[in-house]
C-alpha positions, 0 to 999 in steps of 0.5 A, spaced: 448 334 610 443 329 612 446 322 611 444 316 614 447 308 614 448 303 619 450 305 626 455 303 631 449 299 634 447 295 628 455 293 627 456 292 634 450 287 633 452 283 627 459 283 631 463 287 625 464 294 629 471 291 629 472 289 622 471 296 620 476 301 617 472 306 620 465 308 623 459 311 618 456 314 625 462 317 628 466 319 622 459 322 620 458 326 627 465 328 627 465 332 621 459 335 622 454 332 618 447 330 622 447 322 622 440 321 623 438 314 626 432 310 627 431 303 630 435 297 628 434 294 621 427 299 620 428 303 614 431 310 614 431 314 608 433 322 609 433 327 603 428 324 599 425 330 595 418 332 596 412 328 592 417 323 591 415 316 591 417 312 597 421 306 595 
């Protein structure tokens, strides 16, 4: 499975890592799905099907 969200970078940056419950990037990365990153706030959409319309 491909997913992505914000990652702990992104978190530590607004300064709510603590705050959660738990991290969307090492619960994913230790269940053994491919969490997969891009820079901070640039958009990240995996899965799309082909020919798809982006948006």
């Amino acid at each position: 499975m491909n997913l992505t969200g914000f990652k702990n970078a992104e978190d530590s940056e607004i300064e709510l890592l603590h705050p959660l419950l738990f991290s969307l990037e090492d619960e994913s990365n230790g269940s053994g799905a491919k969490y997969v990153p891009k820079a901070n706030r640039e958009a990240n959409v995996v899965g799309r099907p082909p020919g798809s319309s982006p948006g």
